[in-house]
PyMOL Python script that loads the backbone (N, CA, C, O; Angstrom):
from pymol import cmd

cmd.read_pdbstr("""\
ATOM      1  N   UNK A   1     -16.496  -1.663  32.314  1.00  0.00           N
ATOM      2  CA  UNK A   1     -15.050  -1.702  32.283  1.00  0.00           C
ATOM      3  C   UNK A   1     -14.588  -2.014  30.866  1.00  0.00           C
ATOM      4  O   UNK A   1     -15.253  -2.618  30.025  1.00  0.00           O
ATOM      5  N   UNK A   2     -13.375  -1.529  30.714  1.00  0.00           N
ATOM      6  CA  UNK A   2     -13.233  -1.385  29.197  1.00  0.00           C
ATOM      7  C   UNK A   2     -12.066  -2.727  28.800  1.00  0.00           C
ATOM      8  O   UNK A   2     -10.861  -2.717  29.055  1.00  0.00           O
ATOM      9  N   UNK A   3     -12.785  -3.743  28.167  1.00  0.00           N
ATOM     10  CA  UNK A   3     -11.543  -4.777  28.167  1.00  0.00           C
ATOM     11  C   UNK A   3     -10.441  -4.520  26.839  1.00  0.00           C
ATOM     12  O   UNK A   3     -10.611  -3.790  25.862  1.00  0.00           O
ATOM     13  N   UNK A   4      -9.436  -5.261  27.129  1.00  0.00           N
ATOM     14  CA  UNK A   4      -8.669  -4.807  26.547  1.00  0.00           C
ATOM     15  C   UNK A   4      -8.532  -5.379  24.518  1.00  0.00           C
ATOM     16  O   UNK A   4      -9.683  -5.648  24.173  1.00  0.00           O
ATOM     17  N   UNK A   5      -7.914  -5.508  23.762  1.00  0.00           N
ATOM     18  CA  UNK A   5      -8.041  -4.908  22.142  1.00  0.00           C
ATOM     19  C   UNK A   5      -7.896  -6.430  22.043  1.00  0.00           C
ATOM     20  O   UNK A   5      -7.019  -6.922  22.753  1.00  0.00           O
ATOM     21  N   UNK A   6      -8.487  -7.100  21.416  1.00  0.00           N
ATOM     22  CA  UNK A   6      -8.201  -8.849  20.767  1.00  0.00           C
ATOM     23  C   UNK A   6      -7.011  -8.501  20.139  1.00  0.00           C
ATOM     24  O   UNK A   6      -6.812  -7.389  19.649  1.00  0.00           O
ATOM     25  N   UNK A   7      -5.999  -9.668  20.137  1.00  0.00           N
ATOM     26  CA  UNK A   7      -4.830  -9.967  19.621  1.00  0.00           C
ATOM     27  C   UNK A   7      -5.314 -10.031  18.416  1.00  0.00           C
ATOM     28  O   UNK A   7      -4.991  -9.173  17.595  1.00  0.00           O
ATOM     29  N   UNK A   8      -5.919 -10.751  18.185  1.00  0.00           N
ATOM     30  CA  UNK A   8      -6.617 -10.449  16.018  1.00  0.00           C
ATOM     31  C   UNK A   8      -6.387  -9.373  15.753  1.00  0.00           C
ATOM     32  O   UNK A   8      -5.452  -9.000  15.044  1.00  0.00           O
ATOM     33  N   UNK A   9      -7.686  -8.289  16.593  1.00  0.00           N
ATOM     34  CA  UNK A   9      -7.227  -6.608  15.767  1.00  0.00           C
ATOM     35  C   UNK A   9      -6.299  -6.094  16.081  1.00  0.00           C
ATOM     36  O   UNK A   9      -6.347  -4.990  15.538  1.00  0.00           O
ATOM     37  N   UNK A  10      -5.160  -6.194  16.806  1.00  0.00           N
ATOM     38  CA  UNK A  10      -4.114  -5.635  17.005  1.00  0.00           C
ATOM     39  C   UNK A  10      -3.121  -6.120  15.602  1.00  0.00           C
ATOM     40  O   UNK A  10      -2.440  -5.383  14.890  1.00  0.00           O
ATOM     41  N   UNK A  11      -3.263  -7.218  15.530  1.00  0.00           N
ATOM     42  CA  UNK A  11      -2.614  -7.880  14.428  1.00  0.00           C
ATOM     43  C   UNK A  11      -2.965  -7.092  13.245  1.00  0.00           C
ATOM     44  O   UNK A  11      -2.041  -6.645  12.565  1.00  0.00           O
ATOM     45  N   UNK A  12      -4.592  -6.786  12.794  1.00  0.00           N
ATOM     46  CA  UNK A  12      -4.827  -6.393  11.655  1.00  0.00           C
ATOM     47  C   UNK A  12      -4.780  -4.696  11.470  1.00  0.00           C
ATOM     48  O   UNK A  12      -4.635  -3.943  10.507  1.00  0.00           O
ATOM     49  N   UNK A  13      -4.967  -4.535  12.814  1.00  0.00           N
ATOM     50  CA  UNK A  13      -4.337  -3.345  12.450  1.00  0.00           C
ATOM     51  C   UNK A  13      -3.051  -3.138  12.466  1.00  0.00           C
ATOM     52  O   UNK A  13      -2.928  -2.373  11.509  1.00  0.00           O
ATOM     53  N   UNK A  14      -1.999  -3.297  12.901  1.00  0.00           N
ATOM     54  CA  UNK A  14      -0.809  -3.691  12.175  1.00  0.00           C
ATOM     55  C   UNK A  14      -0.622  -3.501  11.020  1.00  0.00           C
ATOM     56  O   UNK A  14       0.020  -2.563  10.546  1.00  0.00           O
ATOM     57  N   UNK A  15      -1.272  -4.547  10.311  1.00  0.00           N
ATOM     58  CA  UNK A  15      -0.840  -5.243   9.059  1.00  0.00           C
ATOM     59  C   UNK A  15      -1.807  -3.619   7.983  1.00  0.00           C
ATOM     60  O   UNK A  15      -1.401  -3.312   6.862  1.00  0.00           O
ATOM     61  N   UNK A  16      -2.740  -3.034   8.513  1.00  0.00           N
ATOM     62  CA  UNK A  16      -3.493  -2.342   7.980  1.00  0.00           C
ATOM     63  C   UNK A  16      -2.502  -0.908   7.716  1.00  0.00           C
ATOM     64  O   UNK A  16      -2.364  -0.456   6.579  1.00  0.00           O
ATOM     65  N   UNK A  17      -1.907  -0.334   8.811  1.00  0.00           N
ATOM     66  CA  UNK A  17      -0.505   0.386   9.311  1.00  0.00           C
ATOM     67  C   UNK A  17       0.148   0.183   8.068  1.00  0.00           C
ATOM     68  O   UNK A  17       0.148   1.017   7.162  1.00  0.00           O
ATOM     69  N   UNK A  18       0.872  -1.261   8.012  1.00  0.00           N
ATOM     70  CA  UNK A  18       1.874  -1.477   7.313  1.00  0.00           C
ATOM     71  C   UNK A  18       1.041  -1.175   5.549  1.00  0.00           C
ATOM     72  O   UNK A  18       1.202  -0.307   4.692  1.00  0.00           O
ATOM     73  N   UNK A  19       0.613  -1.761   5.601  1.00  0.00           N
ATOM     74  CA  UNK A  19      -0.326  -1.414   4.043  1.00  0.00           C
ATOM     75  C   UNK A  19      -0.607  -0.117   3.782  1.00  0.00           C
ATOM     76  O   UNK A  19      -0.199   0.234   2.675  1.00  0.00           O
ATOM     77  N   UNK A  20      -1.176   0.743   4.428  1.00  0.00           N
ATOM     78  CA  UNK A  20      -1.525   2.717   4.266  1.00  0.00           C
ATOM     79  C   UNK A  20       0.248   2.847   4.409  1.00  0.00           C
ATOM     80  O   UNK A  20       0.560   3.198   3.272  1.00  0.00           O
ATOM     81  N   UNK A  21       1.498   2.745   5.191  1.00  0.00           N
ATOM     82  CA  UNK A  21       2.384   3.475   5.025  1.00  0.00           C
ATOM     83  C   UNK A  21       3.598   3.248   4.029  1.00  0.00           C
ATOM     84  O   UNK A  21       4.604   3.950   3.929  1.00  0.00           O
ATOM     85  N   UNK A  22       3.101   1.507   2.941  1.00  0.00           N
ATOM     86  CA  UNK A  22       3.733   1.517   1.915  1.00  0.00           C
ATOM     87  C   UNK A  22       3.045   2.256   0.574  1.00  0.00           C
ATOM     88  O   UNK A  22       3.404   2.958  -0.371  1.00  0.00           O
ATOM     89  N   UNK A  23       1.849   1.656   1.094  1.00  0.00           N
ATOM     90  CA  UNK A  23       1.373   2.371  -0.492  1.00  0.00           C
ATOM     91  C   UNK A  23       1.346   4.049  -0.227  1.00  0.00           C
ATOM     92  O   UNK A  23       1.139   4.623  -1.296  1.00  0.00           O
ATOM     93  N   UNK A  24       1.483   4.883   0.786  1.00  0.00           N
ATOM     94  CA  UNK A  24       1.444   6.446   0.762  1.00  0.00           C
ATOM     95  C   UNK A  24       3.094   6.301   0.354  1.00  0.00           C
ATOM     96  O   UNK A  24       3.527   7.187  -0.383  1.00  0.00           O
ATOM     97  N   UNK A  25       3.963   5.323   0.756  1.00  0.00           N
ATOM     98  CA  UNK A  25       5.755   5.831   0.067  1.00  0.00           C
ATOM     99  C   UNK A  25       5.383   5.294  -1.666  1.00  0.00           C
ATOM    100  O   UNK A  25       5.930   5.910  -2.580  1.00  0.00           O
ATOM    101  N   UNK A  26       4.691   4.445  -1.896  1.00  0.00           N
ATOM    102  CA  UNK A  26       4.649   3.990  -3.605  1.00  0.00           C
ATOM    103  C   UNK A  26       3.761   4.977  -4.452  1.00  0.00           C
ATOM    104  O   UNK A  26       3.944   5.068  -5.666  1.00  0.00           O
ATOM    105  N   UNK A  27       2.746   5.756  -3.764  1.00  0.00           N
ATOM    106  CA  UNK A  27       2.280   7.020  -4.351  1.00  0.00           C
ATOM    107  C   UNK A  27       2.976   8.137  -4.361  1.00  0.00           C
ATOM    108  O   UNK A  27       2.966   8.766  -5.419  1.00  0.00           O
ATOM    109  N   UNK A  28       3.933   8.805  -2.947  1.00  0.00           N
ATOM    110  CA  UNK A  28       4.502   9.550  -3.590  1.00  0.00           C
ATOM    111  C   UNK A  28       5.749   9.403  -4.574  1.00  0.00           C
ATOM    112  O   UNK A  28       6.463  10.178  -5.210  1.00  0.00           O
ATOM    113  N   UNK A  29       5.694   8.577  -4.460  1.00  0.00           N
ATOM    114  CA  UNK A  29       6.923   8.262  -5.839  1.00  0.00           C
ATOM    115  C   UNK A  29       6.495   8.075  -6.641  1.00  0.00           C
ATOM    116  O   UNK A  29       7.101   8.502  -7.624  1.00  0.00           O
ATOM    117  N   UNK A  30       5.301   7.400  -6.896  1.00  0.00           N
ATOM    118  CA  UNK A  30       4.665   7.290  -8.322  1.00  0.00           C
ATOM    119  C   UNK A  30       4.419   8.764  -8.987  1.00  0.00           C
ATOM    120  O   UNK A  30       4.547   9.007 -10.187  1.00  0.00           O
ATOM    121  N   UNK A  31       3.955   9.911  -7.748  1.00  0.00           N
ATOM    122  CA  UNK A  31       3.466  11.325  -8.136  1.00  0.00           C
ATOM    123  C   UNK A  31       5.045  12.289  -8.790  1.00  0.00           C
ATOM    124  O   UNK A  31       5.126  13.157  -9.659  1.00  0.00           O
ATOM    125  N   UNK A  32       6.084  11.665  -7.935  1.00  0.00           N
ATOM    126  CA  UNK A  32       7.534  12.786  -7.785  1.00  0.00           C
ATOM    127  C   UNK A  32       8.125  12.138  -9.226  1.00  0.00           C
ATOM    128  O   UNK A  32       8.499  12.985 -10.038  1.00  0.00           O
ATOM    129  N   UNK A  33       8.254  10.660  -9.648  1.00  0.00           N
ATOM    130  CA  UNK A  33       8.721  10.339 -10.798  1.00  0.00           C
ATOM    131  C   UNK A  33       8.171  10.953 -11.797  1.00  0.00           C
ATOM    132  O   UNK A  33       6.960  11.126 -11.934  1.00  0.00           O
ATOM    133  N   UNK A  34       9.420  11.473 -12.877  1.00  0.00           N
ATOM    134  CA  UNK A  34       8.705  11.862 -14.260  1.00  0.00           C
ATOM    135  C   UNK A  34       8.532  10.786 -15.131  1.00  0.00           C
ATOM    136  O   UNK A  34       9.348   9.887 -15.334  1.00  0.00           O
ATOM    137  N   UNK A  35       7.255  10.944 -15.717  1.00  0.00           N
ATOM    138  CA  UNK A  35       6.768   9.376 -16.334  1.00  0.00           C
ATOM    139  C   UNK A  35       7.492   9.392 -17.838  1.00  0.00           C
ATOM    140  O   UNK A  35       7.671  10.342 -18.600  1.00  0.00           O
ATOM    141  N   UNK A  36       7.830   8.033 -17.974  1.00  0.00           N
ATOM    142  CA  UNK A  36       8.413   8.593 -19.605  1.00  0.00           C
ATOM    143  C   UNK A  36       7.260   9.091 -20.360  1.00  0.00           C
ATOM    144  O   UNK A  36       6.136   9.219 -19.875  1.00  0.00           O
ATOM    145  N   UNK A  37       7.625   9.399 -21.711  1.00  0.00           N
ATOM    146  CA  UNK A  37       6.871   9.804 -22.320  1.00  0.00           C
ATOM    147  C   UNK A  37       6.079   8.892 -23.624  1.00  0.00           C
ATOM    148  O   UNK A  37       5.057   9.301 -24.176  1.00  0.00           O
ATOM    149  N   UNK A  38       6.753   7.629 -23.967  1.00  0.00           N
ATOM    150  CA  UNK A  38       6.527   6.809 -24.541  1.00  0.00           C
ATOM    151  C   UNK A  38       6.535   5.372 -23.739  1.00  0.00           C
ATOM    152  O   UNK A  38       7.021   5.234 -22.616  1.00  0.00           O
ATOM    153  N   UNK A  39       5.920   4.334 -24.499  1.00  0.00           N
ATOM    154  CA  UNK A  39       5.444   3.276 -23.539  1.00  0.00           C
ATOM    155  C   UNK A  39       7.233   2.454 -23.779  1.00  0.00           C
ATOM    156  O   UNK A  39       7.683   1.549 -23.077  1.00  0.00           O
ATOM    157  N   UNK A  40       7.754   2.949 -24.650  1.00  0.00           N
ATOM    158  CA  UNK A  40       9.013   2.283 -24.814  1.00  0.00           C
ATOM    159  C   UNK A  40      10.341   2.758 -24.152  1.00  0.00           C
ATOM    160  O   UNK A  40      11.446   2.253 -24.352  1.00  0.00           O
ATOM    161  N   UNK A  41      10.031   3.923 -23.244  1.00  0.00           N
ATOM    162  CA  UNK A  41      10.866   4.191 -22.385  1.00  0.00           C
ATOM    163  C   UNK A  41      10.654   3.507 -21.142  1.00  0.00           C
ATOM    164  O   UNK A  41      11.505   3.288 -20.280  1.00  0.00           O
ATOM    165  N   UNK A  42       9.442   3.190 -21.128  1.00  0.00           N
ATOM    166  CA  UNK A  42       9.277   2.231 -19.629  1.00  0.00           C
ATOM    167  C   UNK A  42      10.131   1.051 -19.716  1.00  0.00           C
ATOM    168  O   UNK A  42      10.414   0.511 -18.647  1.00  0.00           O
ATOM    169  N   UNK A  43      10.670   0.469 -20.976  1.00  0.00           N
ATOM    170  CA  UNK A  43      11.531  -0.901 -20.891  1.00  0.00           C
ATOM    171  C   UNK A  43      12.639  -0.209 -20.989  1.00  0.00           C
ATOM    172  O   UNK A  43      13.399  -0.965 -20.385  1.00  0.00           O
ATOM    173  N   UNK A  44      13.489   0.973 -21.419  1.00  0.00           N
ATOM    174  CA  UNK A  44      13.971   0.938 -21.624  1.00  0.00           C
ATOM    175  C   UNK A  44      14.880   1.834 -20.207  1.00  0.00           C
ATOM    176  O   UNK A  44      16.056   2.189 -20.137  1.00  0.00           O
ATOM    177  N   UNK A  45      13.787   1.965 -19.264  1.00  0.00           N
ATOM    178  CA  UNK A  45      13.670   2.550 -17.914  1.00  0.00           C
ATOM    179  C   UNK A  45      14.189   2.040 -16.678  1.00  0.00           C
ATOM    180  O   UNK A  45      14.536   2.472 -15.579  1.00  0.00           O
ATOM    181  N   UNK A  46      14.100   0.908 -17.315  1.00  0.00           N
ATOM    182  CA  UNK A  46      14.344  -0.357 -16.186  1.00  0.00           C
ATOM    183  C   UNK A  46      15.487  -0.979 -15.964  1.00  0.00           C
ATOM    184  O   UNK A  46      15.918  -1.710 -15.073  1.00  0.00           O
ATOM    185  N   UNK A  47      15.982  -0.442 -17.178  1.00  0.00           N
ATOM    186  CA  UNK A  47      17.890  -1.405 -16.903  1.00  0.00           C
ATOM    187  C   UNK A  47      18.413   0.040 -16.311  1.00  0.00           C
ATOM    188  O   UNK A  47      19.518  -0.120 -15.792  1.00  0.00           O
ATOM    189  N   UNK A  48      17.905   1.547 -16.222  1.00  0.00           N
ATOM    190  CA  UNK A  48      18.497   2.328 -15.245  1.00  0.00           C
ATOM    191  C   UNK A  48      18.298   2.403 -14.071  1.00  0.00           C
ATOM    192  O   UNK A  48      19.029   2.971 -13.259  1.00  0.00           O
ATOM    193  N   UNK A  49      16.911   1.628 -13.768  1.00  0.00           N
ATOM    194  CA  UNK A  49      16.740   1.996 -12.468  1.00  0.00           C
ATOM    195  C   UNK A  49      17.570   1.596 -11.431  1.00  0.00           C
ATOM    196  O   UNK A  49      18.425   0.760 -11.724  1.00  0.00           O
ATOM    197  N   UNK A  50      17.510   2.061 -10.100  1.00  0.00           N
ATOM    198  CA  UNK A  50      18.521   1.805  -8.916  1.00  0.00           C
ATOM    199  C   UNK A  50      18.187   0.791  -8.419  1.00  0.00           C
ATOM    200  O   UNK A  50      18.963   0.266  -7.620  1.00  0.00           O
ATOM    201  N   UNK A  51      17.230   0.319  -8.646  1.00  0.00           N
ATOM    202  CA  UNK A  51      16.727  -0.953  -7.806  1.00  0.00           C
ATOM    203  C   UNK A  51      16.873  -2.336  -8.723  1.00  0.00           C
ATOM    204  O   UNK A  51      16.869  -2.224  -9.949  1.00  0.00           O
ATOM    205  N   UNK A  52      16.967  -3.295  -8.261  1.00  0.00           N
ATOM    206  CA  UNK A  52      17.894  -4.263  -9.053  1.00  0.00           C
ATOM    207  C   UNK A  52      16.181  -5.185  -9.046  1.00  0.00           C
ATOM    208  O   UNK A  52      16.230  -6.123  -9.841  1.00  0.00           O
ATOM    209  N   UNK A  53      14.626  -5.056  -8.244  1.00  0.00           N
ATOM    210  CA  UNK A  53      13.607  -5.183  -8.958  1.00  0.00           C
ATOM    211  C   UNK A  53      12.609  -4.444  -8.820  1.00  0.00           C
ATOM    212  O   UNK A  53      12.558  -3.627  -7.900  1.00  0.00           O
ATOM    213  N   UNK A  54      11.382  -4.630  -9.936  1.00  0.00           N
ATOM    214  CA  UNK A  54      10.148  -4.125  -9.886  1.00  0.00           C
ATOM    215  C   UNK A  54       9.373  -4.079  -8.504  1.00  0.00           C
ATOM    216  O   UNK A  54       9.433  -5.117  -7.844  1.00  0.00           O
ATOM    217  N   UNK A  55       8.888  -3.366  -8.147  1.00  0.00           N
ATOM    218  CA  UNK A  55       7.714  -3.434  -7.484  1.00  0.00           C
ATOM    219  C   UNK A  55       6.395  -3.593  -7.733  1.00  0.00           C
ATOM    220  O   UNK A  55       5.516  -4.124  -7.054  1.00  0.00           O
ATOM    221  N   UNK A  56       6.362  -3.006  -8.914  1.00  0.00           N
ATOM    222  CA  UNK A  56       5.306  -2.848  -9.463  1.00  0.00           C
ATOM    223  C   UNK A  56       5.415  -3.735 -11.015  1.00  0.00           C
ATOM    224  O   UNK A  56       6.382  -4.107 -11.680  1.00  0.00           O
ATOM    225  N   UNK A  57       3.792  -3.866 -11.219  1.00  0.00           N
ATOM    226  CA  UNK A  57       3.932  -4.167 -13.026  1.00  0.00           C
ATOM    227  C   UNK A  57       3.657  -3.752 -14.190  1.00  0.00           C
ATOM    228  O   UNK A  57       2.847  -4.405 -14.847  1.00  0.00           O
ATOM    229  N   UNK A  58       4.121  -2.826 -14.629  1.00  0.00           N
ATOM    230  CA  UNK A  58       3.969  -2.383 -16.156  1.00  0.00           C
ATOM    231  C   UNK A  58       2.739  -2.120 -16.679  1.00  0.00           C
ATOM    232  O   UNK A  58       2.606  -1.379 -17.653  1.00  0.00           O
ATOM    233  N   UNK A  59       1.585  -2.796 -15.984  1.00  0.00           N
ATOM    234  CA  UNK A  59       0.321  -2.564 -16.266  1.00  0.00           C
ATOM    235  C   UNK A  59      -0.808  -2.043 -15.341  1.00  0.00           C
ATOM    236  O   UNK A  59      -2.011  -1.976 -15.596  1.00  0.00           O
ATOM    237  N   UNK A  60      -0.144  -1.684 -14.195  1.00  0.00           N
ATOM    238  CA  UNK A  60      -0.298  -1.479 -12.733  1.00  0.00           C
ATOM    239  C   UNK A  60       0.545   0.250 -12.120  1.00  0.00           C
ATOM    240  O   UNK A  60       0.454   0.385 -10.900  1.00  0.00           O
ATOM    241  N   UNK A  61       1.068   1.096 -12.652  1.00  0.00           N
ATOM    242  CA  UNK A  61       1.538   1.837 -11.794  1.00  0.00           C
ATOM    243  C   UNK A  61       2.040   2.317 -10.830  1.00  0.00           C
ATOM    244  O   UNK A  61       1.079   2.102 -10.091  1.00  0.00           O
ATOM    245  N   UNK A  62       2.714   2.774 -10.223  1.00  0.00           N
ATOM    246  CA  UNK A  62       3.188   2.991  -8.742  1.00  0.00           C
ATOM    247  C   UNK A  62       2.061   3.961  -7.881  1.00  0.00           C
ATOM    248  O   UNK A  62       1.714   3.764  -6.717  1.00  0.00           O
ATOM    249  N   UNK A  63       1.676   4.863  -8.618  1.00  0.00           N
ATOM    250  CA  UNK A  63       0.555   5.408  -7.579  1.00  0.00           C
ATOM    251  C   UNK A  63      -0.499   5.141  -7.890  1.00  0.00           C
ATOM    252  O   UNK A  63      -1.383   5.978  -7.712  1.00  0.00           O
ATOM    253  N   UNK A  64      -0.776   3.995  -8.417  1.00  0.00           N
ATOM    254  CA  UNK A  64      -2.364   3.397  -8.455  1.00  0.00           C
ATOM    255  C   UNK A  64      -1.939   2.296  -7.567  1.00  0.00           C
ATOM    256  O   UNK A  64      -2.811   2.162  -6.708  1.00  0.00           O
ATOM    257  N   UNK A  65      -0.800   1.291  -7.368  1.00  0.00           N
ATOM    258  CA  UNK A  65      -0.625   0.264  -6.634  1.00  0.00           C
ATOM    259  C   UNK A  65      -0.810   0.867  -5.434  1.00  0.00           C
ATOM    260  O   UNK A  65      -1.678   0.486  -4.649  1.00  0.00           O
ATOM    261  N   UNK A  66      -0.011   1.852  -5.198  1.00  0.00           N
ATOM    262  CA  UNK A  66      -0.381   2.706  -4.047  1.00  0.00           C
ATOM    263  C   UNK A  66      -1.510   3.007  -3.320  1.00  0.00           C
ATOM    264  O   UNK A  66      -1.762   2.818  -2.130  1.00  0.00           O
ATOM    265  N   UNK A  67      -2.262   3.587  -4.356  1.00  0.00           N
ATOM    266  CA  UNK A  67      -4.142   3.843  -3.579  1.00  0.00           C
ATOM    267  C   UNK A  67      -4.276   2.704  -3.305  1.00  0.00           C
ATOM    268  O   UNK A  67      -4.415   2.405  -2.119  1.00  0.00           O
ATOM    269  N   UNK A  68      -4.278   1.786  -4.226  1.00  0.00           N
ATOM    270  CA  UNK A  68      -4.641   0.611  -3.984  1.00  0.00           C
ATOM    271  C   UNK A  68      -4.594  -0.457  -2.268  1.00  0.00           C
ATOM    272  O   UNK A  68      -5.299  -1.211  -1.596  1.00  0.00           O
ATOM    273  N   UNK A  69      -2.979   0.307  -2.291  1.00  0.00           N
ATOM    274  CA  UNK A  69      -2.965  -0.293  -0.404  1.00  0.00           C
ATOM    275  C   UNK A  69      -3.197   0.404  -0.022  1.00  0.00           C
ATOM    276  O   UNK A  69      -3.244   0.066   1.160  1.00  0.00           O
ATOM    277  N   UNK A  70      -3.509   1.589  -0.093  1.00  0.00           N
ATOM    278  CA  UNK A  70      -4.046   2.234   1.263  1.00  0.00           C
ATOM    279  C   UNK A  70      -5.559   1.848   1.172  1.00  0.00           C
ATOM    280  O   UNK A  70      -6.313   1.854   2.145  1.00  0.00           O
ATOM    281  N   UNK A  71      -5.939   1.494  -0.173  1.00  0.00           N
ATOM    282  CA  UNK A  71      -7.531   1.332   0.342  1.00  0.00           C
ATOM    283  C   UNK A  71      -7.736   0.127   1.305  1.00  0.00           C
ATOM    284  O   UNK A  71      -8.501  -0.101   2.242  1.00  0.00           O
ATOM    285  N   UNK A  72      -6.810  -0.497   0.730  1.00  0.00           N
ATOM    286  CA  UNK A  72      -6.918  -1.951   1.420  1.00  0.00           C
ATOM    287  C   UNK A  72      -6.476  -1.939   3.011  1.00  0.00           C
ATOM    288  O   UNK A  72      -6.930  -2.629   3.924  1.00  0.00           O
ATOM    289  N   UNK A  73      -5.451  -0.941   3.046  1.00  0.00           N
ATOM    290  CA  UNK A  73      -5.520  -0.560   4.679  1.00  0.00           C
ATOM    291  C   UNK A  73      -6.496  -0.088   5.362  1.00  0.00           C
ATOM    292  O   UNK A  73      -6.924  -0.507   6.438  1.00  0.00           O
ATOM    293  N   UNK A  74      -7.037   1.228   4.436  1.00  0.00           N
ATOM    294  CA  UNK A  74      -8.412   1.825   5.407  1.00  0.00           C
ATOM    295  C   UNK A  74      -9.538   0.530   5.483  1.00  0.00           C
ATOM    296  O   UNK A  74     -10.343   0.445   6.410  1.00  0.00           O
ATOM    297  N   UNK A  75      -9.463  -0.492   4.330  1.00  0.00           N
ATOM    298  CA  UNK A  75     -10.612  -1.642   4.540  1.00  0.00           C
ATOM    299  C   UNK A  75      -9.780  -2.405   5.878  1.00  0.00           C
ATOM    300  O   UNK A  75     -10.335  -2.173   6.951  1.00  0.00           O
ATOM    301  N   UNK A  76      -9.015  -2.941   5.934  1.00  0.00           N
ATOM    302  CA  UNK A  76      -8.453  -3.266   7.476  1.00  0.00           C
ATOM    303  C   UNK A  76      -8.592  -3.152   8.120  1.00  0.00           C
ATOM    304  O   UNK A  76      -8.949  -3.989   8.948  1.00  0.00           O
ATOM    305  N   UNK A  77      -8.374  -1.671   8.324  1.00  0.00           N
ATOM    306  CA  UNK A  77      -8.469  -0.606   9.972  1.00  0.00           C
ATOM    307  C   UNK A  77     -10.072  -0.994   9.995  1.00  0.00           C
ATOM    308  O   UNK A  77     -10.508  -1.374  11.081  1.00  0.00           O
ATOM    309  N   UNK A  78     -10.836  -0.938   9.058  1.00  0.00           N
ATOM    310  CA  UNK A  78     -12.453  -0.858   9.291  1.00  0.00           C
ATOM    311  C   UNK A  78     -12.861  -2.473  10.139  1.00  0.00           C
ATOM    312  O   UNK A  78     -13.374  -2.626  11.248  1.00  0.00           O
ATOM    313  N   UNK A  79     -12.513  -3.284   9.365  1.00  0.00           N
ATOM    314  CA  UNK A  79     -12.613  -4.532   9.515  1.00  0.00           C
ATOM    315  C   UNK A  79     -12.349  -5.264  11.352  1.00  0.00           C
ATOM    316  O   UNK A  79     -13.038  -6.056  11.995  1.00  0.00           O
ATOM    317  N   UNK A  80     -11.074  -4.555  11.684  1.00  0.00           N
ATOM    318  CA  UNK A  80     -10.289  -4.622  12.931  1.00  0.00           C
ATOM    319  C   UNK A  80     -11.068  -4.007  13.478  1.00  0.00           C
ATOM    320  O   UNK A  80     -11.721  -4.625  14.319  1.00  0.00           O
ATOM    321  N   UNK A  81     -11.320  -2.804  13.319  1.00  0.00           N
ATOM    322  CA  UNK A  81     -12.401  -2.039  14.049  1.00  0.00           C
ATOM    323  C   UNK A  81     -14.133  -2.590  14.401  1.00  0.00           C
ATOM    324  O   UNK A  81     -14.984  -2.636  15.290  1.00  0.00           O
ATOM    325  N   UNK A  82     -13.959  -2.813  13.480  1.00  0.00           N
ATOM    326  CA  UNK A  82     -15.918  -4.052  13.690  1.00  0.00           C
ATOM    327  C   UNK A  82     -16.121  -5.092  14.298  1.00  0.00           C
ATOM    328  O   UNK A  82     -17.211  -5.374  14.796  1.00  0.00           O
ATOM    329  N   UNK A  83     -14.851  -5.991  14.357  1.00  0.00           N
ATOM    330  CA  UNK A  83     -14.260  -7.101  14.983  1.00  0.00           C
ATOM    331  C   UNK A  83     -13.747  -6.888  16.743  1.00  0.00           C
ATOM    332  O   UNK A  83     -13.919  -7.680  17.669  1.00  0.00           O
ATOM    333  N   UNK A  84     -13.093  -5.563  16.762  1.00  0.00           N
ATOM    334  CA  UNK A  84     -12.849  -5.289  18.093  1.00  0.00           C
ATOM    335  C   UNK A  84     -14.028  -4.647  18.615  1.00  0.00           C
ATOM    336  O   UNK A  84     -14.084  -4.465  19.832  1.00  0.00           O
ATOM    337  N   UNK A  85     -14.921  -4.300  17.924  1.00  0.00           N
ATOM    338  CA  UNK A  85     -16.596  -3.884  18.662  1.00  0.00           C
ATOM    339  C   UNK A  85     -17.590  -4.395  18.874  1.00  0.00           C
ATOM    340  O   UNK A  85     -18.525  -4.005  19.574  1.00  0.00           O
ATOM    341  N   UNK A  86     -17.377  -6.084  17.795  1.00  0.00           N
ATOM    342  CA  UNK A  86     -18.317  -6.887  17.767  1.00  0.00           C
ATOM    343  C   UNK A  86     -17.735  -8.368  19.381  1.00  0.00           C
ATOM    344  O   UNK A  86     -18.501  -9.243  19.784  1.00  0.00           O
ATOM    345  N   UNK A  87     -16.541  -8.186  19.814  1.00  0.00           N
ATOM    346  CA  UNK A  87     -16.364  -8.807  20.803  1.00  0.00           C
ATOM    347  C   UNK A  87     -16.599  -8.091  22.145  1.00  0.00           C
ATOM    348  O   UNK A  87     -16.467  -8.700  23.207  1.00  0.00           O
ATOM    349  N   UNK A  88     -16.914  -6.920  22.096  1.00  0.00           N
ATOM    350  CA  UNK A  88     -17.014  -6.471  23.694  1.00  0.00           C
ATOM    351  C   UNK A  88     -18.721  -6.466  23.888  1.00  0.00           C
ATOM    352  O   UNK A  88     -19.218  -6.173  24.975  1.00  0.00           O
TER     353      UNK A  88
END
""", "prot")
cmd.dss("prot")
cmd.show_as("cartoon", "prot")
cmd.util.cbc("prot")
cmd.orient("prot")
């Protein structure tokens, strides 16, 4: 009989969800933005932007922060997944 999903991995996968479907919106924006072309348009980028803050940091990227959570999501989903196989 098939018992039912631990509240842990439901949780982490969740949280794994939430991590793959910000960083896939912070990659494609990192991909659709045109990058300046000098490192001094990036400061000078920022008093136009629409958003009143960073997400990211200056030394970090938007679609590398990006991979970045989704890797950390697919490590999640894995994790939740080993955890919900290692209790039944």
């Amino acid at each position: 009989m098939n018992r039912p999903v631990p509240r842990r991995a439901t949780v982490l996968y969740a949280i794994s969800a939430t991590c793959v479907a910000i960083g896939a919106l912070l990659w494609v924006r990192g991909q659709t933005g045109a990058p300046p072309r000098v490192y001094g348009s990036y400061l000078a980028a920022d008093g136009y932007t629409s958003s009143a803050w960073r997400v990211w940091s200056p030394a970090v990227p938007e679609e590398r922060l990006g991979l970045y959570l989704i890797a950390a999501g697919l490590v999640l989903a894995v994790a939740a997944r080993l955890f919900s196989i290692r209790r039944d």
